[in-house]
The first five atom37 places (N, CA, C, CB, O) and aatype in JSON, in Angstrom:
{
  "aatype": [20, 20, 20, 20, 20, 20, 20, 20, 20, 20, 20, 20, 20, 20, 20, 20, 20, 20, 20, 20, 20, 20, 20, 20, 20, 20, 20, 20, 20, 20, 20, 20, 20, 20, 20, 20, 20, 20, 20, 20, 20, 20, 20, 20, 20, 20, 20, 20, 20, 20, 20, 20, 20, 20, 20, 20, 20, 20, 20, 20, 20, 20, 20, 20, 20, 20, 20, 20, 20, 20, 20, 20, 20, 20, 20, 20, 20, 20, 20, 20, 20, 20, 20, 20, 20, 20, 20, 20, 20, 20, 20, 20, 20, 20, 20, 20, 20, 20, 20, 20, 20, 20, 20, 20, 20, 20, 20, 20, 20, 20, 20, 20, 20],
  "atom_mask": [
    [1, 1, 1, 1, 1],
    [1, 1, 1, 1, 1],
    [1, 1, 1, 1, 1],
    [1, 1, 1, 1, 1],
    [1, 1, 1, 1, 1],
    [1, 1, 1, 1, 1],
    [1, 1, 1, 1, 1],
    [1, 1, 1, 1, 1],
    [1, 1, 1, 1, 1],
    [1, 1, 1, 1, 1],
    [1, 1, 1, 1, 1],
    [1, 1, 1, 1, 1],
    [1, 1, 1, 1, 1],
    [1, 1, 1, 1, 1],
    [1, 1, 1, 1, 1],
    [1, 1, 1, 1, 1],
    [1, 1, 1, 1, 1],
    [1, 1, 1, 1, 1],
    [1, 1, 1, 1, 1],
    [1, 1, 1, 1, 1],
    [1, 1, 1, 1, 1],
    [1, 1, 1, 1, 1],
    [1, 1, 1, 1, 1],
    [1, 1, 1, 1, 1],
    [1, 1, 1, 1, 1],
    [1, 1, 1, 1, 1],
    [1, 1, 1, 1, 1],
    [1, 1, 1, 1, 1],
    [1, 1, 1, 1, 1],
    [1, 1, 1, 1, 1],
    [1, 1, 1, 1, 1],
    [1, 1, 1, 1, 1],
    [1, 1, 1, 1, 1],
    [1, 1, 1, 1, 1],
    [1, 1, 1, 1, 1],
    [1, 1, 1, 1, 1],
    [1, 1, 1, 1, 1],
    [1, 1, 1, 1, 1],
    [1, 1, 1, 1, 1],
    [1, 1, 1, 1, 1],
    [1, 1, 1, 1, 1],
    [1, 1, 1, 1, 1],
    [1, 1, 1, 1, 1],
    [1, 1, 1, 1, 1],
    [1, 1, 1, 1, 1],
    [1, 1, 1, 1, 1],
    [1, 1, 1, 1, 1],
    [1, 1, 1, 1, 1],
    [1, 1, 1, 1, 1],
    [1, 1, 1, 1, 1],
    [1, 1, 1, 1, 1],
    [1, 1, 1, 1, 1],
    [1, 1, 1, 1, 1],
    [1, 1, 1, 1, 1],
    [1, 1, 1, 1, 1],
    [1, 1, 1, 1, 1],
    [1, 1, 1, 1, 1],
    [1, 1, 1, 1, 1],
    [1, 1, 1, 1, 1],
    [1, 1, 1, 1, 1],
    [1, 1, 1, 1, 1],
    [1, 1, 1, 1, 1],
    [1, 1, 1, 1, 1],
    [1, 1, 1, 1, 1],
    [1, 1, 1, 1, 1],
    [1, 1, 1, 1, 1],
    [1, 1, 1, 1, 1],
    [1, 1, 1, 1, 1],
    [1, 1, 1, 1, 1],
    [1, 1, 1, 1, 1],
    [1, 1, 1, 1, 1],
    [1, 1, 1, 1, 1],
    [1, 1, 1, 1, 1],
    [1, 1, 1, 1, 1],
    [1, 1, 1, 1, 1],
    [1, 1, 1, 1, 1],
    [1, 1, 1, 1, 1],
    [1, 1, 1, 1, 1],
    [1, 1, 1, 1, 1],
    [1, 1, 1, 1, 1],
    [1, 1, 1, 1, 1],
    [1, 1, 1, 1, 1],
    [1, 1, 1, 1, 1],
    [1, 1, 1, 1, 1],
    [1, 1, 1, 1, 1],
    [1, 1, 1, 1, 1],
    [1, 1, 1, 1, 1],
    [1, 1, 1, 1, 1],
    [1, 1, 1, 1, 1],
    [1, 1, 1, 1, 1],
    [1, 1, 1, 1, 1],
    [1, 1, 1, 1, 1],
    [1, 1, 1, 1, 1],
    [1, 1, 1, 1, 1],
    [1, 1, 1, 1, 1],
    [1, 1, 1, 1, 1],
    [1, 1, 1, 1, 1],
    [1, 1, 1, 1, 1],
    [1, 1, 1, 1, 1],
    [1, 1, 1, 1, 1],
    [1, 1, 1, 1, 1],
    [1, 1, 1, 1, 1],
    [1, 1, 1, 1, 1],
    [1, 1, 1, 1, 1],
    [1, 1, 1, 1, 1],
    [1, 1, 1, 1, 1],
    [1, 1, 1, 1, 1],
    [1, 1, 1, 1, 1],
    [1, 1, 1, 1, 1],
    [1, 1, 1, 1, 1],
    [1, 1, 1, 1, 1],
    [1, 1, 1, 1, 1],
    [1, 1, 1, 1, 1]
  ],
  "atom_positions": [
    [[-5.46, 11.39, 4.7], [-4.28, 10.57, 4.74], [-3.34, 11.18, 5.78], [-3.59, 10.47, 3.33], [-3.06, 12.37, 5.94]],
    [[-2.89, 10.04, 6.49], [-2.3, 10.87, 7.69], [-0.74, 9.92, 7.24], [-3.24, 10.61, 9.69], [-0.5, 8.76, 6.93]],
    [[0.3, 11.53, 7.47], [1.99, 11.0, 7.08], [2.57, 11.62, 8.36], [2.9, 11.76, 5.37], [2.18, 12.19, 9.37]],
    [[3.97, 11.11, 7.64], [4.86, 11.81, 8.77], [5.72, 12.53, 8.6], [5.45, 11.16, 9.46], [5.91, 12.6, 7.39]],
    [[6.75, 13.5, 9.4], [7.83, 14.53, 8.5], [8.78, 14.68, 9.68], [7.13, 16.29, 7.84], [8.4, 14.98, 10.82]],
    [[9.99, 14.44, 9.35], [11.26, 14.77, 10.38], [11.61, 15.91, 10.57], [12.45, 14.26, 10.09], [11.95, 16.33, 9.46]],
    [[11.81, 17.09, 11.72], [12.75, 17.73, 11.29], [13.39, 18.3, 12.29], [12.42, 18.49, 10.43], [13.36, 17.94, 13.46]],
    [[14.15, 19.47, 11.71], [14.76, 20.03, 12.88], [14.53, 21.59, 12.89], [16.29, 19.66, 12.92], [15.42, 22.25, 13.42]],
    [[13.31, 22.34, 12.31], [12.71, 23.31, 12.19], [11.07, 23.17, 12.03], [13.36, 23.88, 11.23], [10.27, 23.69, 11.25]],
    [[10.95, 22.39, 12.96], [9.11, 22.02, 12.93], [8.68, 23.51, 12.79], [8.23, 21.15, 14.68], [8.0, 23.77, 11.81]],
    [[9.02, 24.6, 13.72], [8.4, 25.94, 14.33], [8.2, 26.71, 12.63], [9.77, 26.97, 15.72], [7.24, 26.84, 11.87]],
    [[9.13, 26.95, 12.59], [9.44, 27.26, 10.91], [8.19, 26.52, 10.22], [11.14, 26.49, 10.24], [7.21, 27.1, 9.76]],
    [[8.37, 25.5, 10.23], [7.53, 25.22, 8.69], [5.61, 25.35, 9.34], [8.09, 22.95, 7.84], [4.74, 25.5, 8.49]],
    [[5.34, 25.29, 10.36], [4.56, 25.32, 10.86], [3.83, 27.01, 10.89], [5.0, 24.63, 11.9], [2.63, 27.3, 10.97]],
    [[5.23, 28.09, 10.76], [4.85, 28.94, 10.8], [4.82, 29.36, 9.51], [5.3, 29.47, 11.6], [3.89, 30.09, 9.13]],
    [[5.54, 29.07, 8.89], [6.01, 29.67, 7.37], [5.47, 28.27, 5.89], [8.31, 29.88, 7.5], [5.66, 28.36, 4.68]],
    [[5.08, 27.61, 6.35], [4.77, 26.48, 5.35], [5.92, 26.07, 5.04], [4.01, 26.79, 4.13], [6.8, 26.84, 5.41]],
    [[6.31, 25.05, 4.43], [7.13, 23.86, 3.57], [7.98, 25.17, 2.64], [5.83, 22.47, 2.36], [7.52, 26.19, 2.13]],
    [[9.09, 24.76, 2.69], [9.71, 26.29, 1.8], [10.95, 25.73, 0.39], [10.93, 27.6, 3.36], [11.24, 24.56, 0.15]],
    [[11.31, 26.57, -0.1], [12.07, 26.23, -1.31], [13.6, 25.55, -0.74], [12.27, 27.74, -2.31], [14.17, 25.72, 0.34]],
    [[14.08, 24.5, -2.25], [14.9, 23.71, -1.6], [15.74, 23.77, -0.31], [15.53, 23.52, -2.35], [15.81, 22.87, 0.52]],
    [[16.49, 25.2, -0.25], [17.27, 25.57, 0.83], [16.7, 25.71, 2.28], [17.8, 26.72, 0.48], [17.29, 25.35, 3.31]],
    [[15.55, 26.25, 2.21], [15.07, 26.32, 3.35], [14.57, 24.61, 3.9], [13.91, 27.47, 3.2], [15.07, 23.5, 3.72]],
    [[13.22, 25.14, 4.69], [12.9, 24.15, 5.76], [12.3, 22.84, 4.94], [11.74, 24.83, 6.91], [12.47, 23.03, 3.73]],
    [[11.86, 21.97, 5.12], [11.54, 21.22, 4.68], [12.36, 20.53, 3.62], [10.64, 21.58, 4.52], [11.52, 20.14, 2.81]],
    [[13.4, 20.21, 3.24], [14.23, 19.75, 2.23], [15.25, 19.47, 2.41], [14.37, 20.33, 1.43], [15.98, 20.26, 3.02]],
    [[15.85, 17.89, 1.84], [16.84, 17.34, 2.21], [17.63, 17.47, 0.85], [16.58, 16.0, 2.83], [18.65, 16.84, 1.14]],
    [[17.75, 17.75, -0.05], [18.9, 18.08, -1.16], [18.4, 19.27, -2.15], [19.24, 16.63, -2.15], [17.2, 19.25, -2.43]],
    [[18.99, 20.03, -2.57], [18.51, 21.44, -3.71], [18.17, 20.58, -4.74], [19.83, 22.76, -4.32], [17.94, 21.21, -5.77]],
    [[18.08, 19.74, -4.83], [17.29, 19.11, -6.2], [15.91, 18.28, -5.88], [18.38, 17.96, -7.04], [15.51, 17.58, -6.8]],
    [[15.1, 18.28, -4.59], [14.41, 17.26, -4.45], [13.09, 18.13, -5.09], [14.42, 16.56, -2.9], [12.23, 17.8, -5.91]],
    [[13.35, 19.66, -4.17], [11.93, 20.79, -4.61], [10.75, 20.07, -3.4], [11.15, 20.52, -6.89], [9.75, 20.73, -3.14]],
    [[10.89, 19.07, -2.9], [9.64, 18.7, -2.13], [9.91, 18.2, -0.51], [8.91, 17.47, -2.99], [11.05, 17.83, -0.24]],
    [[9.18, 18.18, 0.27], [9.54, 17.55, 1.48], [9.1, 15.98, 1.81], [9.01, 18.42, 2.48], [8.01, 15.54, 1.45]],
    [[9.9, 15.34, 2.42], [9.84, 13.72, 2.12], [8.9, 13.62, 3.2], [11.36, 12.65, 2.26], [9.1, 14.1, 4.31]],
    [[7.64, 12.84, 2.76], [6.52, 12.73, 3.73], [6.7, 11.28, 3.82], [4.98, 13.28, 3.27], [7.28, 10.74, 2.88]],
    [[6.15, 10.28, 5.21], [6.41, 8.97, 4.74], [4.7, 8.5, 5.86], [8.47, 8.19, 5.24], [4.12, 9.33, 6.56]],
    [[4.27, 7.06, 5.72], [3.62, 6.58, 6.2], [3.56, 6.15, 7.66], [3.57, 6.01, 5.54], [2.56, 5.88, 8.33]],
    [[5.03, 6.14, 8.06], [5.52, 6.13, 9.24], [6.64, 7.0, 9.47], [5.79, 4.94, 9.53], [6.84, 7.67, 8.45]],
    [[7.75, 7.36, 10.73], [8.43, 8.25, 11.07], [9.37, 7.3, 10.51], [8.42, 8.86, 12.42], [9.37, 6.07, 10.55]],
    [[10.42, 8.41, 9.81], [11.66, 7.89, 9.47], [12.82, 8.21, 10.19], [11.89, 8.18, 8.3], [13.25, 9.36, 10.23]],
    [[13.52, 6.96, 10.95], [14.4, 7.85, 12.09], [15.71, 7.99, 11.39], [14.63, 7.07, 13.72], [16.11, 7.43, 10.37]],
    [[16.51, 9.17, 12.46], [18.22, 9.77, 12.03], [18.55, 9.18, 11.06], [19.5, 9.56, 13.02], [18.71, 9.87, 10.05]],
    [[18.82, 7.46, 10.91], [19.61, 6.43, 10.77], [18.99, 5.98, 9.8], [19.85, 5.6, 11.79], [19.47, 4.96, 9.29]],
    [[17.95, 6.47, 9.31], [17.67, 6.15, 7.95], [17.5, 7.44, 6.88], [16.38, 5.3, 8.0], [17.09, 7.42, 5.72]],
    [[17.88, 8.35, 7.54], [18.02, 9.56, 6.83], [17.44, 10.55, 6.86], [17.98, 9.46, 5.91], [17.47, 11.37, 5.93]],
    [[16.47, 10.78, 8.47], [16.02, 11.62, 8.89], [16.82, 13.06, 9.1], [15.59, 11.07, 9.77], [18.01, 12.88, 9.35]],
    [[16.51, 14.07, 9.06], [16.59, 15.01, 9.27], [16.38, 15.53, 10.55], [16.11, 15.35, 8.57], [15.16, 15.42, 10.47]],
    [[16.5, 15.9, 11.4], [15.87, 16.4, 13.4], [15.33, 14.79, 14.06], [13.73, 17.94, 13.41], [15.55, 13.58, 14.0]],
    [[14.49, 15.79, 14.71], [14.33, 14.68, 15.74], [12.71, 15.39, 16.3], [15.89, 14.59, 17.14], [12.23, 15.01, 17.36]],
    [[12.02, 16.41, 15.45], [10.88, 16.8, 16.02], [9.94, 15.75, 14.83], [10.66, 18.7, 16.08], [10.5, 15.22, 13.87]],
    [[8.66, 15.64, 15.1], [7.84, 14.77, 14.62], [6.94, 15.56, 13.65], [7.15, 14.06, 15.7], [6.4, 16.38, 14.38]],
    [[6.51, 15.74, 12.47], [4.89, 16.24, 12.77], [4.5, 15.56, 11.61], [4.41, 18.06, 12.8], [5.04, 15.34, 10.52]],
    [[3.34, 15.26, 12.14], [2.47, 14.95, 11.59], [1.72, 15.93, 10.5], [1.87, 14.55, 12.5], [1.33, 17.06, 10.78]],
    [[1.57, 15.27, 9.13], [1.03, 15.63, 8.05], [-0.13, 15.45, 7.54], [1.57, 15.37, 7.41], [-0.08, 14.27, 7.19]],
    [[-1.1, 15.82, 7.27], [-2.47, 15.13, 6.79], [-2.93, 16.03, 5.46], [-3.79, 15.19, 8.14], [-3.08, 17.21, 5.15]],
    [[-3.06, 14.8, 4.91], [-3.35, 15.51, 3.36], [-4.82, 14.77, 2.91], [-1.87, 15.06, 1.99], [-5.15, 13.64, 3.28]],
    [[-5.45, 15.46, 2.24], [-7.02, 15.12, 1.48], [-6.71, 13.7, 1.43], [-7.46, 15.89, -0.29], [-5.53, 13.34, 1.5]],
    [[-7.85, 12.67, 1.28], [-7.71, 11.26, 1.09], [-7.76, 11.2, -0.28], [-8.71, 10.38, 1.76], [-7.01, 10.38, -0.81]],
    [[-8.52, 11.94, -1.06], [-8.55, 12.53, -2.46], [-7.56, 12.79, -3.54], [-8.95, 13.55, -2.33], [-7.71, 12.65, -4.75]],
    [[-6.41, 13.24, -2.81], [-5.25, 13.99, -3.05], [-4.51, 12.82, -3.91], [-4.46, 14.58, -1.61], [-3.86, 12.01, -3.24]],
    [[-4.53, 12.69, -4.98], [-3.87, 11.66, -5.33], [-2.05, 11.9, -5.65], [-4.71, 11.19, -6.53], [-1.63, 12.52, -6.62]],
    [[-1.11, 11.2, -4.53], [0.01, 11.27, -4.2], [1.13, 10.27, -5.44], [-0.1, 10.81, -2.66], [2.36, 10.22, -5.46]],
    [[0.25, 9.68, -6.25], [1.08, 8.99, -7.19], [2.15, 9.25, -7.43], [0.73, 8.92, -8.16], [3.09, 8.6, -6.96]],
    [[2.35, 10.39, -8.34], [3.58, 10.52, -8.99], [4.73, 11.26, -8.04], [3.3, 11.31, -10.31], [5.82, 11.79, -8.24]],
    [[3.89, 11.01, -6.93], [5.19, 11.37, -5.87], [6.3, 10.62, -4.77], [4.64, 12.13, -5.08], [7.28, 10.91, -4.09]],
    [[5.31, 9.28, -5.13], [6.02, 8.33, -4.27], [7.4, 7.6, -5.03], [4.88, 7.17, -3.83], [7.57, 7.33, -6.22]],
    [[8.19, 7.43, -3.97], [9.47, 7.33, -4.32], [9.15, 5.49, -4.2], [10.75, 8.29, -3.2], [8.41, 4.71, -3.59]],
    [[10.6, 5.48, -5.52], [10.0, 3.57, -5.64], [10.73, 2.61, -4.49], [10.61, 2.64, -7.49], [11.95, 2.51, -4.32]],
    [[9.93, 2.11, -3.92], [9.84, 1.18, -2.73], [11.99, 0.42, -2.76], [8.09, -0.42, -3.24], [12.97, 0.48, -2.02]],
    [[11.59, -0.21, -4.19], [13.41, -0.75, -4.6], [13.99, 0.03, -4.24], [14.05, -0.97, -6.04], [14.37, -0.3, -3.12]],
    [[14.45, 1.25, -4.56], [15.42, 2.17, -4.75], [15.57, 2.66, -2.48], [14.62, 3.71, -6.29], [16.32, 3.44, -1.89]],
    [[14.72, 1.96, -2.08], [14.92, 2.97, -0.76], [15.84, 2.03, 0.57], [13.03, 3.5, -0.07], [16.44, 1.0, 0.25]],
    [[15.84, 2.29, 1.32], [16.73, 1.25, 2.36], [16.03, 0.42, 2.84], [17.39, 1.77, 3.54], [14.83, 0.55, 2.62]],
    [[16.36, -0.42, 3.45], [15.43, -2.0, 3.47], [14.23, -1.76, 4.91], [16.88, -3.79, 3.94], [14.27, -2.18, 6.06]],
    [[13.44, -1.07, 4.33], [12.23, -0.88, 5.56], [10.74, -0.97, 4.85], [12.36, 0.85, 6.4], [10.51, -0.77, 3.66]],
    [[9.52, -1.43, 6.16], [8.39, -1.31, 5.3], [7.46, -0.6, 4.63], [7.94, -1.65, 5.58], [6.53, -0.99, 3.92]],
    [[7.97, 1.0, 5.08], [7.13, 2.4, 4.85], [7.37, 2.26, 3.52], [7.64, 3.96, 5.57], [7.95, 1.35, 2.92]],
    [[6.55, 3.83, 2.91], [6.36, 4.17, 1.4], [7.01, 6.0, 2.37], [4.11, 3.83, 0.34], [7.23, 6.54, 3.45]],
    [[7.0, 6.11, 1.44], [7.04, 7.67, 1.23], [7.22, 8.13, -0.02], [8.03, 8.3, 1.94], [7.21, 7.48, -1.06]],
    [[7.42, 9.38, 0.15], [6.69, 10.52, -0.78], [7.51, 11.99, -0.99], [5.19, 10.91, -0.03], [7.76, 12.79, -0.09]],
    [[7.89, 12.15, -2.53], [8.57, 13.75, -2.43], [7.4, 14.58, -2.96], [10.12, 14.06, -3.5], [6.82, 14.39, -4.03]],
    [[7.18, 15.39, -2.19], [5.9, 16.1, -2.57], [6.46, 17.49, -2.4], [4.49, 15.75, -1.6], [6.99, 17.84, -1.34]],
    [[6.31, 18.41, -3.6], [6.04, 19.56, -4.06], [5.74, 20.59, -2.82], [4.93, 19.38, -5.02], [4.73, 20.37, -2.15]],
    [[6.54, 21.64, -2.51], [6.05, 22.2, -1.23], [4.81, 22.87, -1.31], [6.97, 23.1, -0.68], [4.07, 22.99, -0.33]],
    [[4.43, 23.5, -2.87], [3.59, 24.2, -2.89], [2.06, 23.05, -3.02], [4.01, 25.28, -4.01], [0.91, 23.44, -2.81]],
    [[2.37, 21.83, -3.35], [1.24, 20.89, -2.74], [1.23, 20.96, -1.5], [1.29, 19.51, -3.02], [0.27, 21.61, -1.1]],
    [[2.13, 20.42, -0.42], [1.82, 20.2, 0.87], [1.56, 21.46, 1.22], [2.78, 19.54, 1.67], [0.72, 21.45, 2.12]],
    [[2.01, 22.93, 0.81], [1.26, 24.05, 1.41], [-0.24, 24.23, 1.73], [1.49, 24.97, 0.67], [-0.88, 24.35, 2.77]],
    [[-0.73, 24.16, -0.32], [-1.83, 24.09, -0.77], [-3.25, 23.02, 0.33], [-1.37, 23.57, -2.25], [-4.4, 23.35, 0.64]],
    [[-2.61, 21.96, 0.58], [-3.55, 21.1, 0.89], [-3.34, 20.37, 2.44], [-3.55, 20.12, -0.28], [-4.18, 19.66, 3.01]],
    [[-1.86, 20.79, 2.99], [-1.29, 19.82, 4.21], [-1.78, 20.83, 5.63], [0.83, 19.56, 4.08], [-1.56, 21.97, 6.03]],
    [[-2.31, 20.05, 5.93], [-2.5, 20.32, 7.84], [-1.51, 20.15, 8.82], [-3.49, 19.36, 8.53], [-1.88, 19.12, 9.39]],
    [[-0.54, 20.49, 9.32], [1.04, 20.06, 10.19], [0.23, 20.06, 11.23], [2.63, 21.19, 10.32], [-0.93, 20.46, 11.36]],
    [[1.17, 19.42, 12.18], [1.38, 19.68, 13.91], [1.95, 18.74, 14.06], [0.23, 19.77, 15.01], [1.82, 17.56, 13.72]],
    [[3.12, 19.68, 15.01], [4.04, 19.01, 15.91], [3.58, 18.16, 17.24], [4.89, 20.04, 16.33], [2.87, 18.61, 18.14]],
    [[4.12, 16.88, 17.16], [3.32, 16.1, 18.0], [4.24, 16.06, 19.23], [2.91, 14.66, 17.38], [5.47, 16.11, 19.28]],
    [[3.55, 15.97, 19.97], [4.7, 16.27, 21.55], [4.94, 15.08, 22.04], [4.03, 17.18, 23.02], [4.33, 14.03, 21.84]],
    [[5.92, 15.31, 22.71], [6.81, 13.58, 23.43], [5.92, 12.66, 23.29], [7.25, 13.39, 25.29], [6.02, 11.66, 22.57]],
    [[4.79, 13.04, 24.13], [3.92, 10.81, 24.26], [3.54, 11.09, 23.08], [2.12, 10.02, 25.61], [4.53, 10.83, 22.41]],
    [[2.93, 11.38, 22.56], [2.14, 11.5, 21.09], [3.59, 10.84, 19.92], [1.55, 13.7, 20.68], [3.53, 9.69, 19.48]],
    [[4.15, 11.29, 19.76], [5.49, 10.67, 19.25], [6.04, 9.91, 19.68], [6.33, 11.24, 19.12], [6.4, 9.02, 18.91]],
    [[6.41, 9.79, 21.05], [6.46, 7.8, 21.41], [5.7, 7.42, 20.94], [6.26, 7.01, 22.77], [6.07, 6.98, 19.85]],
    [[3.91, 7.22, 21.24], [3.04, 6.33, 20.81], [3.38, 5.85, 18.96], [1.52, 7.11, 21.14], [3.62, 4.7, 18.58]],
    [[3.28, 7.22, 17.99], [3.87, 6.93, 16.67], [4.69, 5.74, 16.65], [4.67, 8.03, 16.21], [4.29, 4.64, 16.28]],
    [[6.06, 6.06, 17.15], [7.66, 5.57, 16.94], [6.85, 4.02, 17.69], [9.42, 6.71, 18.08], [7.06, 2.91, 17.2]],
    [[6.0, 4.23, 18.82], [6.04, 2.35, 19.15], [5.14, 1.55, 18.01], [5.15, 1.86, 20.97], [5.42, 0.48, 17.47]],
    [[4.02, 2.34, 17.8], [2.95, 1.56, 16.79], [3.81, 1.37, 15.49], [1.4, 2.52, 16.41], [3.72, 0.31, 14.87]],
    [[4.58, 2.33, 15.09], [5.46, 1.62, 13.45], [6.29, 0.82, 14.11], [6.54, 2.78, 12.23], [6.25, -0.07, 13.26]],
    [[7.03, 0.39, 14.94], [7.74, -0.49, 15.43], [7.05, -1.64, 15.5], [8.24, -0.14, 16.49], [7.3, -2.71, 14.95]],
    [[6.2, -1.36, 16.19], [5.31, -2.79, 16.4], [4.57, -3.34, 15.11], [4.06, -2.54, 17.55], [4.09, -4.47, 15.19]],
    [[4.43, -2.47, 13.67], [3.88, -2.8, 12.72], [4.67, -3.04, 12.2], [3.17, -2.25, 12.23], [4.33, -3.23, 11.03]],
    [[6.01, -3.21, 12.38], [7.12, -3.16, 10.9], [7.53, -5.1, 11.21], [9.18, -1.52, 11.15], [8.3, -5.7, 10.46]]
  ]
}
């Protein structure tokens, strides 16, 4: 399963894995997980940075009880996901995707939404 992750410490989590609320990967001390989504979520919807990376988790991996409910989110077509850092440690593959590689992303969800 291939996701996506905003941030503004790609180097960090890339080097150090997904870390506890305060650190990298986390947008409030209560979430405990980093928000993975199906497509890139930009600034303006509550992104975090502006670096890209790409996430890939087991197809296996069953993400259920982590997806956040579709109602409750701002009016777009992605899903996403608060996932447990020590899951995405355990099982997530990162890389930061460089400029064209992240245009191409940002145009194909555009063009799919």
């Amino acid at each position: 399963m291939k996701l996506y992750y905003m941030t503004d410490v790609a180097e960090l989590i890339l080097q150090e894995g997904f870390g506890p609320p305060e650190g990298a990967g986390f947008a409030t001390p209560t979430s405990h997980g980093g928000y993975v989504s199906d497509r890139p979520v930009a600034m303006d919807e509550g992104a975090i940075g502006d670096q890209l990376l790409e996430v890939r988790l087991p197809d296996t991996l069953d993400l259920a009880e982590y997806e956040l409910d579709p109602d409750e989110l701002w009016p777009w077509d992605g899903r996403e996901w608060c996932v447990p850092a020590s899951v995405l440690n355990r099982y997530a593959s990162a890389r930061l995707l460089d400029g064209e590689e992240a245009d191409d992303v940002w145009l194909h969800s555009w063009l799919a939404a």
